[in-house]
N, C-alpha and C positions, 0 to 999 in steps of 0.2 A: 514199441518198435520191434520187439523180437515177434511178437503177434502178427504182425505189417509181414513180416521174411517169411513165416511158417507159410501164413496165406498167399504172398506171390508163389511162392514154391511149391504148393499145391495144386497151384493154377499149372506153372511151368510144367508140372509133372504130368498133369490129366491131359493138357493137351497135347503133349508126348504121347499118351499111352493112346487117346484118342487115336493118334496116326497108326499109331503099332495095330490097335484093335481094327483098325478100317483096314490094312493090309493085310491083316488075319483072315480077317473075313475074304479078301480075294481070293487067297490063298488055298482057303478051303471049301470056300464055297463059288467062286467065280469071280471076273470082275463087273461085271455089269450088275449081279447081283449085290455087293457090296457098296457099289455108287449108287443104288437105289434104298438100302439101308443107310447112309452116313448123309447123303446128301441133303440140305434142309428144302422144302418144299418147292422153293426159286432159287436154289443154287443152281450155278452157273458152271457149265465145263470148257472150256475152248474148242473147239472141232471142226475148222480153227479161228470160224466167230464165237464169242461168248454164247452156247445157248442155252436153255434151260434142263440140268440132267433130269429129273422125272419125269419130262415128256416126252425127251432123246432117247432117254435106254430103256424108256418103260417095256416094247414092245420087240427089244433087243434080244437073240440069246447069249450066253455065256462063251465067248472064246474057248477053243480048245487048245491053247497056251496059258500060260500064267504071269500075271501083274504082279511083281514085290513090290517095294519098296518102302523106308525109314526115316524118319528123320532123323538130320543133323542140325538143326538150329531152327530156336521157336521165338516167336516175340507176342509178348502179352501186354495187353491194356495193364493201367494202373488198378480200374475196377473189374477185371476181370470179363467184361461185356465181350472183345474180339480178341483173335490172336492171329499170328499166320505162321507158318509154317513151310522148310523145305529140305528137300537129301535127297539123294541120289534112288534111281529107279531100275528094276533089270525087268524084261520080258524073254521068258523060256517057250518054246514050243511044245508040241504034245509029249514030244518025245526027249524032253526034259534040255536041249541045247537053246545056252543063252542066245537069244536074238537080234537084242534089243536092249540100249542102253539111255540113259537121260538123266534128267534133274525136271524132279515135280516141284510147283509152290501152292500156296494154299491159304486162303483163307476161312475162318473159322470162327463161330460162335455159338455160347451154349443156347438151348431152347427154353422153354419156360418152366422143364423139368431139372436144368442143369447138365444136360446131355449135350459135348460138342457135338455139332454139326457144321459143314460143308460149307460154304456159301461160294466159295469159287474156285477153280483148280485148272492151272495151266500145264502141259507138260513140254521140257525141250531139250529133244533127243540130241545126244550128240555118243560117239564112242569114248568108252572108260572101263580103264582097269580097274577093275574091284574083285579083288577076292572074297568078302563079305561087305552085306549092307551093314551101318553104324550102327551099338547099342545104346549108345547116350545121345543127347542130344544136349546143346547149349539154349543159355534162354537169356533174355535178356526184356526185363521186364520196364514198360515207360514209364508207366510211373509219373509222367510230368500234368497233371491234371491244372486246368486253369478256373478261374472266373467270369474268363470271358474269352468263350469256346469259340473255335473260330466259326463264322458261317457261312452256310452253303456257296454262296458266291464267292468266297476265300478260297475254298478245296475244290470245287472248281476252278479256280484260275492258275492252281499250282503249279498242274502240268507244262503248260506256256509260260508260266515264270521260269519253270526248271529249261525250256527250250530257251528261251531268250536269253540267257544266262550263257548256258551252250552256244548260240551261234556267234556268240561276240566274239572281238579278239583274244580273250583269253580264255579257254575253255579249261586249263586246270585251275585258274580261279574260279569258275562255275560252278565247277565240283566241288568245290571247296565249302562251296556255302551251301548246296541241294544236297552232295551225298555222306549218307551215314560213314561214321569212320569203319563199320562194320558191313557196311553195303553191298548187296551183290548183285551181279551183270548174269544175263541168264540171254544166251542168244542160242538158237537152233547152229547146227553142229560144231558148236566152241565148247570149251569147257567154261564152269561157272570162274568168274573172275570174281573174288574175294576181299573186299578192304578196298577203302581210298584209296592208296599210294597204289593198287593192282591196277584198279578200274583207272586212274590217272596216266598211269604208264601204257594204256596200250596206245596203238600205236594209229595214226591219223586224225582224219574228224570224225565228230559224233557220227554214229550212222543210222540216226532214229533222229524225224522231223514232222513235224504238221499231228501234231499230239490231240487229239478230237476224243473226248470226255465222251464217256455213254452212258454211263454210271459211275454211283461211287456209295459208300457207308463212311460210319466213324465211332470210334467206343463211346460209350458216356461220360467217361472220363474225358473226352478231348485231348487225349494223348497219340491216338493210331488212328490211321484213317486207311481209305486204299482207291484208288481210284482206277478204271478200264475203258478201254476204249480202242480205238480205230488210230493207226497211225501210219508212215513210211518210213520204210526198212532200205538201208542200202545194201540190195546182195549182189552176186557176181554179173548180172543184166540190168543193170542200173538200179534206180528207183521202184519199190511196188509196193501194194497197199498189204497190210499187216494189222492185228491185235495186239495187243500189252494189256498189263495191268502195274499199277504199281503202288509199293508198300509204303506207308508213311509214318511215321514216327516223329514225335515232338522231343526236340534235344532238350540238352541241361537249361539251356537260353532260352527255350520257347521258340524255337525255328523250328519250322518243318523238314524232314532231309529224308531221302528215298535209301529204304533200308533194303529192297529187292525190287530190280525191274526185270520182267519176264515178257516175252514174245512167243507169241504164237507161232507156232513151227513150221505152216505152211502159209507164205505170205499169198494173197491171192489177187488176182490181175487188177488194176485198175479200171 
């Protein structure tokens, strides 16, 4: 058992450091260069449909401002196969004045060397005070591995289960049964909402509907999955079409429950 803790905690830690080292590299050497270095071959960036970074930034140059950002909370597979990741972001201009503020998420997998890599990254701006980005980060590993993994047409239908849950009469019983008790809401210019009882308390109806799968992965363990896709966002001119992706996680119970839902920041016309 103590062997079991060392090795989730190794895990937790690389893919920490993983993030730290990807935003090193913006840091000092650009950011387009750095999402060409960390990103896996078909990772995916939002911009503000999922599309492929090596073929997006290949011919890109480097901004003349600068991309931080750290993480503040990680979630790893029981085998170690995915993780994802998220914390807060700043963009400085040339001339060293912050910009630019948000919450990046991410998803993440080693290569066949052991090296994390990239495989999806949303980002969604919103204004924040931060005096410093985080040096720790929380982790929280799943660990719940089954016998009988769920399949493809199960993780696919998740998304629509978690809507039809939502639309009904009661939607904080919905939440109750889809989101993680550590779950986070990641909407373009909100701050992130943190934990059930946050995301429960705000305030009206859902405002994310018609949830269309485009893709998706899952660890090998069968514990974390994540699934993306095309959705509708309600903003201040009614209804419009939007990206997500979101994070999944298998509880103590063997339920599925969304540990991060992120949207794409620039919802775009119907």
């Amino acid at each position: 058992m103590i062997w079991v803790c060392l090795f989730w905690m190794q895990d937790c830690d690389g893919l920490a450091q993983a993030e730290r080292d990807f935003a090193a590299d913006s840091r000092q050497n650009g950011m387009v260069t750095a999402f060409l270095n960390h990103f896996a071959p078909h990772g995916l960036v939002f911009q503000p449909s999922p599309i492929v970074c090596q073929e997006a930034f290949r011919d890109r140059e480097n901004p003349k401002g600068t991309l931080d950002w750290a993480p503040e909370a990680t979630v790893i597979a029981g085998d170690g196969s995915l993780g994802f990741s998220t914390g807060p972001y700043t963009y400085q201009d040339a001339q060293g004045q912050r910009v630019g503020t948000g919450q990046f998420s991410s998803v993440w997998a080693p290569d066949d060397e052991g090296r994390w890599q990239v495989l999806l990254d949303c980002g969604s701006p919103f204004a924040i005070e931060l005096e410093s980005l985080p040096s720790t980060a929380s982790c929280l590993v799943a660990g719940k591995s089954s016998d009988s993994p769920i399949s493809q047409k199960a993780l696919l239908e998740l998304d629509s289960h978690f809507e039809a849950a939502l639309a009904g009469p009661d939607q904080a019983a919905g939440l109750l049964v889809f989101w993680h008790e550590a779950g986070r809401l990641l909407r373009p210019g909100s701050p992130t909402w943190v934990g059930l009882d946050a995301v429960r308390a705000r305030e009206g109806a859902w405002d994310a509907r018609h949830y269309e799968v485009l893709g998706h992965g899952m660890a090998g363990s069968s514990d974390l999955a994540y699934t993306y896709g095309r959705m509708e966002l309600l903003g201040p001119d009614g209804w419009g079409q939007a990206y997500y992706w979101h994070a999944w996680v298998r509880n103590e119970k063997g339920n599925w429950q969304i540990w991060l839902e992120a949207v794409s920041p620039a919802p775009i016309q119907p």
